[in-house]
Each structure stands twice: as structure tokens, then as C-alpha cells.
N, C-alpha and C positions, 0 to 999 in steps of 0.2 A: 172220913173225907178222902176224896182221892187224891193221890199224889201226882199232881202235874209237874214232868220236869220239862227244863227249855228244852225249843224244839231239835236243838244241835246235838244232842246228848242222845234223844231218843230215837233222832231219825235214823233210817237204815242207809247204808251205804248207796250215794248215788251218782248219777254226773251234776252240774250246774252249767250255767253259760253264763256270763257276763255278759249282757246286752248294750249297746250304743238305740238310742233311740231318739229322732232328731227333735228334739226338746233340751232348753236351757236348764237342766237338773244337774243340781252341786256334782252329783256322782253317779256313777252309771250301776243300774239296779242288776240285779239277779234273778234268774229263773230255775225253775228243774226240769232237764229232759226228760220225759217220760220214755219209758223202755222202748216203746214202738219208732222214735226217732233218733236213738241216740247214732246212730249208724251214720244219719245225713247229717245232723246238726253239728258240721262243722265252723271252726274260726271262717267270717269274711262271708258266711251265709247268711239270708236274710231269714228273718224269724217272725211270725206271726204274737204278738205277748198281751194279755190284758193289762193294761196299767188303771188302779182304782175299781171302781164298778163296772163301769160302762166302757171305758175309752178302749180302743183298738189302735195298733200301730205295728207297722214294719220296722223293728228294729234287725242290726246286726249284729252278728254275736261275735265277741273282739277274742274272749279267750272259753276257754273251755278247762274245769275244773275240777276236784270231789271238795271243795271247800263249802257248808250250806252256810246262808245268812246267819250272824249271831243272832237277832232281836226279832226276827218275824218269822213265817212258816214262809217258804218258796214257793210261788203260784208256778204253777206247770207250763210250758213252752206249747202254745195253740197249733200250730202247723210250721214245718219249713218249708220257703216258698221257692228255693233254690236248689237245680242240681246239683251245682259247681259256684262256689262262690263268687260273688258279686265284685268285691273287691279282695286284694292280695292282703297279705301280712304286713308289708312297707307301708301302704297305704294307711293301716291301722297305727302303725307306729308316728306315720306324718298327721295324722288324728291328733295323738295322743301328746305330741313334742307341739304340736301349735296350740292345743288345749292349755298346755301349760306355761309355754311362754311367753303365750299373748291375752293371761288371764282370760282364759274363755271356760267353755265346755265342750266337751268332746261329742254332745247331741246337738250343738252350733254348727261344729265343724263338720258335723256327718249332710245336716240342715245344705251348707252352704257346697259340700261337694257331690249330691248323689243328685241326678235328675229327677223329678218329680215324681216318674212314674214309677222309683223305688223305693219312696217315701209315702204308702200307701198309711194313712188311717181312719178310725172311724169316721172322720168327718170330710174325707173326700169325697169330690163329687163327681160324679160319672156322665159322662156328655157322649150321645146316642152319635154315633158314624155315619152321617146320611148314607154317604158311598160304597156302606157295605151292601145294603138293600133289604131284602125282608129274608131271604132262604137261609135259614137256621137248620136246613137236616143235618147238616157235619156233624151239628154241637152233641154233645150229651146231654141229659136231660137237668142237671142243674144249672148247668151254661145255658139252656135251650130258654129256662123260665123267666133267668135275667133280661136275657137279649129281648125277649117280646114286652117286657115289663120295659124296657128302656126305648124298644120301636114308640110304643105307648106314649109312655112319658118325655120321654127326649132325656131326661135328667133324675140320678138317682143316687142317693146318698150310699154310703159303704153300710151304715147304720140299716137304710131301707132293703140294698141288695138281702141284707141277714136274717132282713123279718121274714123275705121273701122265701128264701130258702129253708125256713126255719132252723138253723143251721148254724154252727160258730165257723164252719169249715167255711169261710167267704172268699178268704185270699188269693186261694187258687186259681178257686172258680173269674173273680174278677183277672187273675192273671193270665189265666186264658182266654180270657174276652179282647182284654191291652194285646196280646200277640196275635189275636185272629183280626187285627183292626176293627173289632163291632165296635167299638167303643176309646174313649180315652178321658183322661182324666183331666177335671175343668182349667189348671193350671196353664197346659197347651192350647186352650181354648182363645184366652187372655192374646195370645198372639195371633189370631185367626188364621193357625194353620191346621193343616185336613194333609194325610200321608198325599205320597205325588203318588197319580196312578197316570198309567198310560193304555189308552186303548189301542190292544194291537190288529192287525188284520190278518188270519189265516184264510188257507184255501181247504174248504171243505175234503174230509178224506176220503169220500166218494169219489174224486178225481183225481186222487194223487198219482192214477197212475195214467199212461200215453195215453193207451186207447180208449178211455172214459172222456180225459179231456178234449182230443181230439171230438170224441162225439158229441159234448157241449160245445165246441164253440160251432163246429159245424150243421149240426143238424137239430138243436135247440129252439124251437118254433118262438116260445116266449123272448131269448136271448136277442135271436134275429131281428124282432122287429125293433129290440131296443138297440137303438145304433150307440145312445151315449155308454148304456151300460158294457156294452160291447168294447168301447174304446176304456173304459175304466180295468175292464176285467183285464183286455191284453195290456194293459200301465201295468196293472199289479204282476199278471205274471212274467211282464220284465228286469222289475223291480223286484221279486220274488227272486230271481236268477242272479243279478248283480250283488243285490245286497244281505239278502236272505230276508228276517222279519224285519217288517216294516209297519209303525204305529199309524192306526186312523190320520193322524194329523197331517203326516208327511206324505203321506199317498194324494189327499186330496190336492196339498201343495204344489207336488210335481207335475201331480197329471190335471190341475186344473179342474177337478169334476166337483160336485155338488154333494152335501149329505144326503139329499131324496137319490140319487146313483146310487151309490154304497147300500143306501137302507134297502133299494131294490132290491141288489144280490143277496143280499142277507138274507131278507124275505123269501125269496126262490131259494135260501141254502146251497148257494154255489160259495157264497163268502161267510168266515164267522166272522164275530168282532168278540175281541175277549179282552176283559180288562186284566191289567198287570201291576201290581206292586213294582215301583224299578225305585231304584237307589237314588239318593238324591247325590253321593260324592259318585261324581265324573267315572266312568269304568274306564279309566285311562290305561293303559299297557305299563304293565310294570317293569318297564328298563330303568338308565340307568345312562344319561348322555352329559359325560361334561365337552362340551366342542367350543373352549373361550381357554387362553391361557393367562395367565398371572403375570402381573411386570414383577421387575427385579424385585421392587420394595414390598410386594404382596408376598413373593417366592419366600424374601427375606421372614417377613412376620410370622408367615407360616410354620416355618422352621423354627422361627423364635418362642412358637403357642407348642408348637410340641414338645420343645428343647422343658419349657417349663410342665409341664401338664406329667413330663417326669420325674417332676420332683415338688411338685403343688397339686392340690385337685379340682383350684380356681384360679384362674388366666384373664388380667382385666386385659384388653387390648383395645390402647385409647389411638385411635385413628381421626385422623379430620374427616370433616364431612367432602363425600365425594372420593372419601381414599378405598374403597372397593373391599370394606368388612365385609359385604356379601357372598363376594367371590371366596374369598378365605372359610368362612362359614359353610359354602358348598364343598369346597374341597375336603372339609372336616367330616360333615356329615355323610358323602358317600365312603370315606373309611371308617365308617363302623356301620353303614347301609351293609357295608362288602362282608363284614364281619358278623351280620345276621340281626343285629343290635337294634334296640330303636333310639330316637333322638326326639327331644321336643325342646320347639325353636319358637322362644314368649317373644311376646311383641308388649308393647304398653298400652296400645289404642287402635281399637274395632277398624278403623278405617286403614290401619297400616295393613292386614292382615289381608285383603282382596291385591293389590301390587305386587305384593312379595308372596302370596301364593301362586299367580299367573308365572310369575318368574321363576321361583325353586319346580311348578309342573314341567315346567320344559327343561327338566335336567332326571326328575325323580319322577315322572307321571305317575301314574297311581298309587305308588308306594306312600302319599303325602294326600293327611288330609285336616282340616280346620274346625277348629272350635272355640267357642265366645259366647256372652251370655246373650247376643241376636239371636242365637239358632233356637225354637223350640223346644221342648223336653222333648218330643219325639226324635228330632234330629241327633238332640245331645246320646240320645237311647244308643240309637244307630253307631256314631261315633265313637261311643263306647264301647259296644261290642266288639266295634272291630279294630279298637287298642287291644282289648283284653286277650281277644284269638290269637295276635301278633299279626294281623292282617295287614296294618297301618305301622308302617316303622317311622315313619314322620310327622309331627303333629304340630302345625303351625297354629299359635292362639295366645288369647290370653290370660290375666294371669289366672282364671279358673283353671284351665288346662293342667295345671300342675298336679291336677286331684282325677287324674285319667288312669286308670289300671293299667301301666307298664308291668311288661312282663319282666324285659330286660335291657334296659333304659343302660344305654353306654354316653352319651353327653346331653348336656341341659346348655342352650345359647339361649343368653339373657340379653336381646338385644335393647340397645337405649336403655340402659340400667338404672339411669338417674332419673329415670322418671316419673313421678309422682302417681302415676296411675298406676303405680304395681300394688300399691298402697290401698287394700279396701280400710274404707272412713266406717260405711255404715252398711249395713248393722254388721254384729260379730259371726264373724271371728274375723277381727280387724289384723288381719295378718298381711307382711310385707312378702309378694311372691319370690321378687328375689333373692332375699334370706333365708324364705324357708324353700324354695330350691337348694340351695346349698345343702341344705339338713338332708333334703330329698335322695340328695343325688351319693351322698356317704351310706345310705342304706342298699346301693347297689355294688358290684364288685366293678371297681375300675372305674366307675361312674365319675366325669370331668365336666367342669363349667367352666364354660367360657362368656366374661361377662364387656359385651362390645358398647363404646359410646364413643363420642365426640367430644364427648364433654363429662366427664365421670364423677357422681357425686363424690364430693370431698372424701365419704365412707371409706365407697371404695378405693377411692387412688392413694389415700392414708393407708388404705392395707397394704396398699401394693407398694408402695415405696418401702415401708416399714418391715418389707419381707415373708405378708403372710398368704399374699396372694403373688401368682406369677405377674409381671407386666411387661408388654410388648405395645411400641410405639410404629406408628404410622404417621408418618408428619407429611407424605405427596398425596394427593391428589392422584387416581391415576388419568394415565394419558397425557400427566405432565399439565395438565390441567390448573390454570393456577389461584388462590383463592381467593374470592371477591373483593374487588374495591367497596372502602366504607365512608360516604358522604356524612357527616352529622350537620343538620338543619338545625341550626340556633330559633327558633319561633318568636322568639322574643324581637326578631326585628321586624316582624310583621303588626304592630301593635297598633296601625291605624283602622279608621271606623272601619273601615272594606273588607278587613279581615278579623270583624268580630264575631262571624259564622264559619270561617274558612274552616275544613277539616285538612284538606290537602292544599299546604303550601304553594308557591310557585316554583319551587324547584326540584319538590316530587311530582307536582303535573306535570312540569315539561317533562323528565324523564318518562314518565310513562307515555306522552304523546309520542314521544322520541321511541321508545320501544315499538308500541304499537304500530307503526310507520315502517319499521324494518322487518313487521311480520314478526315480531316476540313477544314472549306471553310475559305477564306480571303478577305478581303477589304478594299481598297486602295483608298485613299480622296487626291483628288489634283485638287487644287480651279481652274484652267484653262483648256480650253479645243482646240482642235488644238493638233498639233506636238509641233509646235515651237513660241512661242509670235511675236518675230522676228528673222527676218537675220539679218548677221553684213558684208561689203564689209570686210574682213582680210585685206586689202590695205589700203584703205582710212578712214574706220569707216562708209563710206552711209549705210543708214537705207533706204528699201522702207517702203513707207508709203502712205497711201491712199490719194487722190487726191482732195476728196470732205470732210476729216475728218484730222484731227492733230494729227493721231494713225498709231504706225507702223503695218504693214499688218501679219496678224499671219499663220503659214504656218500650211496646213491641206494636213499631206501625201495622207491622202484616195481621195482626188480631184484629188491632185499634183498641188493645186495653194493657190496664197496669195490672203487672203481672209479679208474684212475691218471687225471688229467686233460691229461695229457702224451701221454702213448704209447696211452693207451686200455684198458690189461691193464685185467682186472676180478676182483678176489679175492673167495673166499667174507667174509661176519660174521664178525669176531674174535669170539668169547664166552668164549675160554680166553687170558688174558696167557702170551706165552711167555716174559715173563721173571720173572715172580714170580709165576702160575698162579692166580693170582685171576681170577674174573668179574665183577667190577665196574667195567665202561667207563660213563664221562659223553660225550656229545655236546656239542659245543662249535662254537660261532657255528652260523652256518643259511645253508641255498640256497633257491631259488624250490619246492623240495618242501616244505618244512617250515612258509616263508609260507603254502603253499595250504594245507598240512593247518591250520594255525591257523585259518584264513579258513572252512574247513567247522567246525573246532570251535565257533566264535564264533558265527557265522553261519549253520546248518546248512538255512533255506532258499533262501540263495542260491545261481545257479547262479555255479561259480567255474573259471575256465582261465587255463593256465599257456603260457606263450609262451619256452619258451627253446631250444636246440639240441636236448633230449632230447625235447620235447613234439614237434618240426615236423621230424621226421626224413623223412617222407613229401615224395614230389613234393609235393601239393596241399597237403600240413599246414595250412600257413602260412596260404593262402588261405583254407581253410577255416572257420581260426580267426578271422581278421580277421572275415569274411562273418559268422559268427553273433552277434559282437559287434557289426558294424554294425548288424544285424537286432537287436538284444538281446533274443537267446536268450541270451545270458551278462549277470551281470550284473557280475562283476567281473572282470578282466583282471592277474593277477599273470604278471612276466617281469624278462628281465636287458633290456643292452641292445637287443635285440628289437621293446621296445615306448616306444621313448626317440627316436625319430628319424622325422620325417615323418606317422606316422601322424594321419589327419585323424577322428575318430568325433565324432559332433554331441550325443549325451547323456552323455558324459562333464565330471561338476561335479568330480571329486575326485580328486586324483591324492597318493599317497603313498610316500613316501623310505625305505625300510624301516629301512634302516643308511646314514647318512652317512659314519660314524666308517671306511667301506671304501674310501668313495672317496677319502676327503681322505689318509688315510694311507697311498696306495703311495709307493714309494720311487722317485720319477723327478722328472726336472729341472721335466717338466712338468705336475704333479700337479694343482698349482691352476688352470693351460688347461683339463684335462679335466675335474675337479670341476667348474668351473661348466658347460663346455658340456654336462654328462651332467645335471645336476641343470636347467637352465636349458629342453634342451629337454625332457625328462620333464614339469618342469611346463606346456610348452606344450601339452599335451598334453587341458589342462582348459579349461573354458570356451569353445569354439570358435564355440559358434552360439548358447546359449541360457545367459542369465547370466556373473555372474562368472568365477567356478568360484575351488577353493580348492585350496590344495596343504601339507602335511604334511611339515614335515621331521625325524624323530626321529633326535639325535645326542648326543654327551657332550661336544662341541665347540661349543654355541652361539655363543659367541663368535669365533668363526674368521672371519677377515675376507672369505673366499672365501662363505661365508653370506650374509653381511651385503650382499656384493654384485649375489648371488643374488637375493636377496630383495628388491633394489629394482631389478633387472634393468638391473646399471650394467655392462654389459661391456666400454666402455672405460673406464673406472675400474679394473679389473683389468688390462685390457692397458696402462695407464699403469704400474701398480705395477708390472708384471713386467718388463714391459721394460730396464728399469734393470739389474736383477738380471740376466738373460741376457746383456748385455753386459758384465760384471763377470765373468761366469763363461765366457765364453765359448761359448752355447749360439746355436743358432737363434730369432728371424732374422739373425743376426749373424754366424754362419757354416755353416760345410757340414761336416755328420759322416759319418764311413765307418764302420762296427764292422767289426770281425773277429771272427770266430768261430774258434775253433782245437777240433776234435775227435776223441777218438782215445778207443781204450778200455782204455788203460795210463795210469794220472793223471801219472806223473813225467814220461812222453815230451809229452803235452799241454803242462804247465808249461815244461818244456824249451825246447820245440820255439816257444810263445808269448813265451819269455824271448828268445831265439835272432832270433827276427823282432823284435823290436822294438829290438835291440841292434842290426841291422844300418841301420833306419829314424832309428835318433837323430840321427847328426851333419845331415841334414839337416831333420829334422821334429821331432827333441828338444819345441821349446817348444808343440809340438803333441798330442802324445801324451800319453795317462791310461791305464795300468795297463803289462802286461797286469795283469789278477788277478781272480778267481772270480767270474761271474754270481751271482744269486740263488740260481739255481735249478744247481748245476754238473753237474750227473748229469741226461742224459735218454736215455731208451733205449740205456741199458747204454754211453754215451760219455760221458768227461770231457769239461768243456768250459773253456775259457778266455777271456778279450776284448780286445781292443784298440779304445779309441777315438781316431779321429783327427779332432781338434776344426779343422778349415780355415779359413781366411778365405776371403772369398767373390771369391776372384779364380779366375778361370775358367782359367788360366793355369799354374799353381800345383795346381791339382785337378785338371787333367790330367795335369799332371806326377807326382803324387804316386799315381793310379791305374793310370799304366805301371811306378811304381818299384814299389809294392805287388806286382804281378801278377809281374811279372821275381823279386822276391824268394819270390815262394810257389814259382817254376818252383825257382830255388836251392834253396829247402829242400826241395824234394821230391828232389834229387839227392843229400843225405846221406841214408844210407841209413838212418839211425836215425830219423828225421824221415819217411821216405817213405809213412806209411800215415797219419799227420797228414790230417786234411780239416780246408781252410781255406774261411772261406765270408765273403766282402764283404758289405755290407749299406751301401748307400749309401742318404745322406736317412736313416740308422735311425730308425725310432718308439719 
């Protein structure tokens, strides 16, 4: 009988890689280099690998080893599909440090930070380039088979390009297709974008030189008789002189002429037309203009962010709104632009990022460019290359942006730090950007954060008072500017019949008649969006409510349907009760549709826009909207939080609260942090360059101490009070929380199965643990759901412990087989 020994004993001496491959697998597998590639098969390259039978994937190889697997033989490494690696070493390590401390996997984290088009596997699908056209000579002849196979088809799987080829060698081959534009992959498709091309206009080189041209315009029998083509050709070679090349589009523009013009000269070969790849970020000149100087108290901060940044490597600098962080933030950034460095500067929300890029261009022009998950995989493609080359020393975005190939990343500005949207929810890797910036930014040499608000989550200002971060105060305004007056509307005395529909009281109408009368813009903050949250049967009390979620259905006049705010279903208008068949529905509270229709009914010559997720669904929405409100073509700006955060407009006197009574009243530990800092920056929002400005708060809570200190803009006053309370209860800053999520779409197996887990965590975590027991909301797309929270002290020690014993117990529960279709999901840091 032969003697088989394991494979580690008998194999011969080789390389291996440790591959990341963007799949939710416990652990990241292993390959073997075969001789012919160990030269390229570098750390941060991308690696062609079979996982199982069939399956194909781009993964990246993180380390490179002579370690072979203990228990299986190593399948071999299929092709590297990279010169020069894709991503750096730091990157691998911000992989690997958010894999672990946000209970994830490091083929999640790869999932969530590589653009599509580097996440090639067997099962992508390949979408035919109209605009490339049909001439395939360049290609080579396996490039040549695909391309015509895909003219063909339009559409082709990675699996079909292989048969076609008959070939494993595929990756290449498709990666030269992705770079020649023949084709691209269906992911970018989802956003209907196609690369920008521009068709340009040359002058044929038969007359480049005098005495040729001279003889076409002169003595050209065909030319002469065409007088317009005549008048287009001398447009172009003016414009040819002044400007140099000049695109189809703008030729016609200036000189007025026709496409049948153009297509003439073409035709005759006096003119080419040649299409061009051009960039979609601005070829702006790369200077370097700061022409604005700093008041005293900016001068002072400045000095104060340096004074600290040597001797901390995070700087909260809590500024009021309207105190000139941005200026300071420029001042910072061109001293390590000068230094050769690059800087990337987060924003929290897609619409911040079009104002404050138009702004930082006119200081850094091309040196700065933007990214966020709007832009297609193509664009993201682009953007990335040209972090990696150090092309882009600026990179304004969000919080994806963190996951960009810095070469040499000298500061990270975490602007609006407190704000929830640095926080991905769903899906993993539910990482908080502004923490793991922090981590980011220590894997570079001298690398400094600075983390700016108005309003600073408790987190961080608890650091910063406690010593572990720098802090620097800005308490002016600048320009002396001073900060807004704050009305509080009692509602409660409007209680008669007249005002049983009223959204806008009488004493925010008037001020806004009042504004608009003086030529000033206004804006209206109201946290929900839709018409109506819900309907009400008037008969019986039925609520519709979604089918797959335990949420009533909120009604969106502009569709004219109920729409689930969870999952997205969208049902036809109830106008028949199914439980007692009456047609008498009342609508009950209001969203940012129902504000605007008020605001046209009220107001019916002003122009009114809506700023929330439904209004700025478009690439450009956003931008767009801002742009005309700057310009005011608009004169009032109603939105959720959308229009609450950063936004700078210089005629806005009047900013209004619509409903308080929503925000103060959610059910969470930290109701009263987010109540002021929502109402606090909204009203920053007023008076920024000319006058006071005034702010509007209509509630049935006047008295609510979170107001009171609103309205005198005492934010540590607030963080004095709360604080007490968080350590009594156990909340943050005070310690570290994990949730659990338990999901299943059997309610007893969920309950079960969340009873079961936390019965095995007690003898060591007992005095830690709160439930399990039923979210709010327990029902979302057609799963139970259940919670555990595990309230930690903040010893680092202890929370590592408790993130291996969690994860070891989900593997357990998934091993009873009643238990096993259970999805468990961690949420560390939860919001």
C-alpha cells in the first residue's frame, strides 16, 4: 500500500500568496505561485484564482509567503492581472484593522473599497461599448474574438468570454478590453454611464502648410461655390489660431453653422472629425492661490491646531457655525500641498461635496478632485488612478474615499464629524469613517487629523477635554457676524378648528412673507420626507402598512402611492378600508411634500424646492439645486436633513423648524445630542454674510430644556447635563457598544435562537448585556428581527475578548441545525 504523507511534508519548497477575495469568507485562502509568475506576484497585486470547481475571481494578494496550507494541497495562482499593484501595504492593513474591529471580513472590506471594475469574476457580465464602433484591427487576436462576440451579442458573461477563448487565460484578455473602452462591466451600466468622448475638429494635413491653404480657400472650384462651408472653414481656422483644438460642439456653437456644413468638409477631406477620450475631472492648472486673509480669531485657531497637532495626532476644532473652519482647513491643506503630501478632506453628505469643491478649485485648481458613491465604477476607475500616481494631492469625498490609494497622505479633515452618515448601516463592513481614519492616518509618517464641527459628538469632545485629542475653540463668527436670533412657537395655542390642517403657524408665515418681501431666501428643516408618514381609516383606525416590514406606508403625492420606507415596495392609494370598507382616510403628520405644497399654497409667487432623497435622486440633482439657490432662482429651500449640515448660501435671513415635537421625541439614548446638533446646525444655516438672520422653532415642547439650550447656543451646557446620565446608564462615552442583530423569517426560530445566544454569553458578560428583545421596527423585508446589546467598558482588552467569544458563538449556533438559517449581524460603535 502506498504511503501517502500530508501534503506539507512532501511538497517541495515554494512561494504561496494569501489572497483577499471580495466574498464574506471566515479567512482568507491560499494559493501557490507557479514558477512562471513569482517575479509579478506581488503584495497589493491583483491575482486571477479558482475558488471550488467552477468559480473565477479577482482576488488580491495581501502577503506573500513559503508557508503551504496544513489540510489541502494549494491550487496554483491562474494569471496576475497587474503591473504595479492596485493597492499599497497601508490599505491592506486599513483591510485588515476594520475586518477585525468591526466583526467583518477582509473579502467585505475589499467588496466595499475596490470599484467594480477590479472585482472581476466568473459571473460578471460584460456590456458591448456602442461608442467604440466595430474596427477591432489594433486587438490581438484573442481580444479580436471577444470584441466581435460582444458587437454580437451586446452582453457576455466572464464564464462565456472562457468558452470562447477556450482558454482559462480570460482576465487579461477582458482587462484589455475594460482599457480599450470596447466594453465594460454591467455594474456601470446600473448607472447609465458610457466614458465622456468628445469629438474633436482637425484641419486635414494636406494643408497644413501656407501655400496649400492659400490654394484651397482660393482657387477650390467645390469650396467656392459653397459660401456657408466657406464661412465655417475661415470660423475654424480662426479659432484654430486663438484657441488651438477645438471640439465639434463648440465650433458649431460659435460660428453658428450646421452639422450638413461640417459633414461637407469632412466629406471633401479639408476637415477630420476625430473622437477623443477626455477626462471627466476639469484640466484645471495646477497652482496654488490663497488671495482671502484670516481674522484674528481664525489666525488665533490656526496656531492653536498646530500648537496641538505637536503634540497629538488628532485636533477636534469646535467652531460655531459660520466661524470660517474652511478657511483654516485651506490654510492647512496648502502646507503639506507645499510639502508635496497629499490630504483627503471627508465630508458626510454627497450634496456637501459640489460647494465645497467649487470653493477649495479656486484656491487648488486641479491639484483636487472628488469622489462618492454617485460617480460610476468608471469614474471611481479614473479617480483612483490618479490618487495612486500622486496626480491628485486633494481628494474631497465621502466617507468611501477613505479606501483611495494614498501614496503619502500627510492630513485627514473630518469635516461635520458628528455626523451619522460617516456610519455605514448596511451591509458590511459597517465601519465608522471617522474612527477608522484615525487608524488610517497612524499608518502614515506624521500623518494628522483634524476633526472640525459645530457641534462635536459627545465622543469626541469627551476626548478632547480628557486629553486625548488636541481642542481648539472658535466661539466668533467671522466678520463679526453675530449668531442667529431664536423664536420658539408654542403650537399649542393655535388649538382652534382653523388650525386643524395648519403645517405653518402664523408666526413663521408671517416671517417668511416678511423675508421674502426684503428679497431673502428661506429654509425650512423638516426631518421626514413623503406627504404623509401615514393614513388613518376615520372609521375604524386601519393603518396600511407594508407587507414585508412592521412600518406604516408613507404616502408620496408626487408618485400618488404608498411607499414602504424600509424596503422600498411601493403600493397603489388605499381609497377602500379593507377592514370596515369605508372610504374615509385622514392623513396624519407631514413630510417635506406636504411642507412644499403648503409653501405654494401660501405663497404661490414664490419659487419653492425640495431637497430630500426623493427630490436629488439624479447624479447632478443635488448640485443643481444648491447652484440655483445660490444664484436665487429659488427662493425658498424646504428639505430633511439634506439642508442641515455645512451648507454656506449668503441671502439666506430665515431658517425654519417645521416640527420639533420629531425630533426631540425618538426613542434613543441619544435623542437630546442629536436634537440640538440637528436644530443647532439648521439654524446655522441663517444669517451668514448679511445681518442677523432669524430662526423659527414651531413645537408643543417649549419648554424642553434641549430648546432652551438651542436657543442660546450653550452646547456645553448640554454636554454637562448629559453626561452624568450616560455614565449612570452606561452609555457612550463611557463605554463601547456591540448590537446584534438576529434575522430569520420564522419569529419563534429568531426569538429562540437570540434567547439561546445570550444565555450562552451571560456567565461571562451577564452584567453587560440588555435584552435580547424586539427592535422598533421588528419586521423588515419579510425577516424577524431581534437585538442584543453589549454595553463594554472601554478596556481594549476585554473588547477583544468579547468580539472572539461573540463570533465563536454565532459559528456554534449555526451548528444546530434549528438555528442554522439564523443571520446574525454585529454592529459595533452602533448609532
Amino acid at each position: 500500500m502506498k504511503n501517502e504523507l500530508p501534503y506539507h511534508q512532501s511538497a517541495v519548497a515554494t512561494d504561496f500568496a494569501e489572497v483577499v477575495i471580495p466574498l464574506a469568507l471566515p479567512l482568507n485562502y491560499t494559493w501557490a505561485i507557479p514558477e512562471h509568475l513569482k517575479a509579478t506576484a506581488i503584495a497589493g497585486c491583483r491575482v486571477e484564482v479558482n475558488l471550488g470547481r467552477s468559480k473565477k475571481y479577482a482576488g488580491v494578494i495581501k502577503r506573500v509567503h513559503r508557508t503551504p496550507p496544513e489540510f489541502f494541497e494549494a491550487k496554483e495562482i491562474v494569471n496576475v492581472l497587474d503591473a504595479t499593484p492596485v493597492v499599497f501595504e497601508w490599505q491592506l492593513k486599513l483591510w485588515e484593522w476594520i475586518a477585525r474591529y468591526y466583526m467583518c471580513t477582509e473579502g467585505e472590506v475589499m467588496a466595499a473599497a475596490l470599484p467594480a471594475h477590479f472585482k472581476l469574476s466568473s459571473e460578471t457580465i460584460l456590456v458591448f461599448n456602442e461608442e467604440a464602433g466595430d474596427d477591432f484591427t489594433d486587438l490581438d487576436n484573442e481580444a479580436f474574438l471577444v470584441a466581435e462576440a460582444l458587437l454580437i451579442r451586446k452582453e457576455l458573461k466572464l464564464s462565456e468570454a472562457q468558452q470562447i477563448l477556450d482558454s482559462n487565460h480570460v482576465y487579461p484578455v477582458v482587462n484589455r478590453l475594460i482599457q480599450g473602452r470596447i466594453c465594460y462591466v454591467w455594474e456601470s451600466l446600473k448607472e447609465s454611464y458610457s466614458p465622456k468622448k468628445e469629438t474633436y475638429v482637425l484641419l486635414h494635413p494636406d494643408y497644413d502648410n501656407e501655400a496649400a491653404l492659400e490654394k484651397l480657400l482660393n482657387e477650390d472650384p467645390k469650396l467656392q461655390r459653397a459660401g456657408k462651408q466657406m464661412e465655417l472653414l475661415l470660423g475654424y481656422l480662426h479659432f484654430q489660431k486663438t484657441e488651438g483644438t477645438i471640439t465639434r460642439q463648440a465650433l458649431l456653437k460659435k460660428t453658428g453653422a450646421s452639422e450638413a456644413q461640417l459633414k461637407g468638409l469632412a466629406d471633401k477631406g479639408i476637415l477630420l472629425l476625430e473622437k477623443r477620450t477626455v477626462d471627466r475631472i476639469p484640466a484645471l492648472p495646477k497652482d496654488i492661490r490663497i488671495n482671502f486673509d484670516l481674522s484674528a480669531a481664525q489666525r488665533t485657531a490656526l496656531e492653536g491646531i498646530r500648537e496641538a497637532f505637536g503634540k497629538k495626532d488628532v485636533c477636534l476644532l469646535h467652531g460655531v457655525t459660520s466661524s470660517g473652519k474652511t478657511e483654516i482647513y485651506i490654510h492647512l491643506i496648502e502646507e503639506q500641498i507645499r510639502k508635496g503630501r497629499q490630504v483627503l478632506y471627508m465630508l458626510p453628505e454627497i450634496a456637501l461635496t459640489s460647494q465645497t469643491i467649487r470653493r477649495l478649485q479656486r484656491h487648488f485648481g486641479g491639484h483636487i478632485g472628488v469622489y462618492h458613491s454617485r460617480f460610476s465604477q468608471n469614474e471611481r476607475v479614473e479617480i483612483w488612478n490618479k490618487v495612486k500616481d500622486g496626480s491628485l494631492k486633494i481628494v474631497l469625498g465621502a466617507r468611501s474615499s477613505l479606501f483611495l490609494p494614498f501614496q503619502d497622505l500627510g492630513m485627514i479633515v473630518c469635516d461635520e464629524e458628528q455626523d451619522t452618515s460617516y456610519k455605514q448601516m448596511e451591509p458590511a463592513p459597517r465601519y465608522h469613517a471617522r474612527d477608522a481614519a484615525i487608524y488610517f492616518a497612524s499608518l502614515f509618517r506624521e500623518c494628522k487629523v483634524l476633526l472640525g464641527s459645530a457641534t462635536p459628538s459627545f465622543e469626541s469632545y469627551s476626548n478632547a477635554v480628557n486629553g486625548k485629542y488636541g481642542l481648539v475653540l472658535l466661539t466668533e463668527r467671522f466678520g463679526d457676524m453675530k449668531l442667529p436670533e431664536m423664536e420658539i412657537v408654542d403650537t399649542r395655542r393655535y388649538r382652534a378648528k382653523e388650525f386643524a390642517e395648519t403645517i405653518l403657524f402664523p408666526p413663521l408665515a408671517q416671517n417668511i412673507r416678511d423675508a421674502l418681501e426684503r428679497g431673502k431666501q428661506v429654509i425650512l428643516f423638516q426631518n421626514r420626507r413623503g406627504y404623509t408618514p401615514y393614513q388613518r381609516c376615520n372609521t375604524c383606525g386601519w393603518v396600511p402598512q407594508c407587507k414585508y416590514c412592521d412600518v406604516s406606508l408613507n404616502y408620496h403625492k408626487v408618485y400618488n402611492k404608498l411607499v414602504c420606507h424600509y424596503c422600498g415596495t411601493s403600493y397603489p392609494l388605499m381609497v377602500t378600508c379593507p377592514h370596515c370598507g369605508n372610504h374615509d382616510f385622514i392623513q396624519k403628520q407631514f413630510g417635506t411634500e406636504r411642507v412644499e405644497e403648503a409653501l405654494q399654497e401660501l405663497f404661490p409667487r414664490a419659487r419653492v424646492g425640495r431637497m430630500d432623497i426623493d427630490a436629488v435622486r439624479g447624479k447632478h440633482a443635488h448640485d443643481q439645486l444648491i447652484q440655483a439657490f445660490e444664484q436665487q432662482k429659488l427662493d425658498i429651500l424646504v428639505g430633511t436633513q439634506m439642508v442641515v449640515k455645512g451648507l454656506d448660501f449668503e441671502h439666506v435671513e430665515l431658517v425654519g423648524i417645521v416640527d420639533a415635537d420629531g425630533i426631540l421625541s425618538f426613542a434613543d439614548f441619544r435623542v437630546n445630542e442629536r436634537a440640538f446638533q440637528l436644530m443647532e446646525q439648521v439654524s446655522g444655516r441663517a444669517g451668514r454674510k448679511h445681518g442677523t438672520g432669524s430662526v423659527l422653532v414651531q413645537t408643543t415642547q417649549p419648554e424642553h430644556p434641549v430648546l432652551l439650550q438651542v436657543q442660546r447656543h450653550q452646547y456645553r451646557a448640554l454636554f454637562d447635563d448629559e453626561l452624568p446620565k450616560r455614565e449612570q446608564f452606561g452609555y457612550p462615552p463611557y463605554t463601547r457598544l456591540i448590537r446584534l442583530t438576529f434575522k430569520n423569517k420564522i419569529k419563534d426560530v429568531v426569538q429562540n435562537a437570540a434567547a439561546w445566544f445570550a444565555a450562552r454569553l451571560q456567565d461571562r458578560y451577564g452584567n453587560y448585556i440588555t435584552g435580547p428583545s424586539e427592535p422598533l421596527i421588528n419586521k423588515v423585508r419579510n425577516q424577524y428581527l431581534m437585538e442584543l446589546l453589549l454595553k463594554l467598558p472601554r478596556s481594549s482588552r476585554l473588547i477583544g475578548q468579547c468580539k472572539e467569544d461573540v463570533l465563536y458563538q454565532v459559528a456554534l449556533l449555526h451548528q444546530e441545525k434549528r438555528y442554522r438559517s439564523v443571520v446574525v449581524i454585529p454592529d459595533v460603535d452602533t448609532l
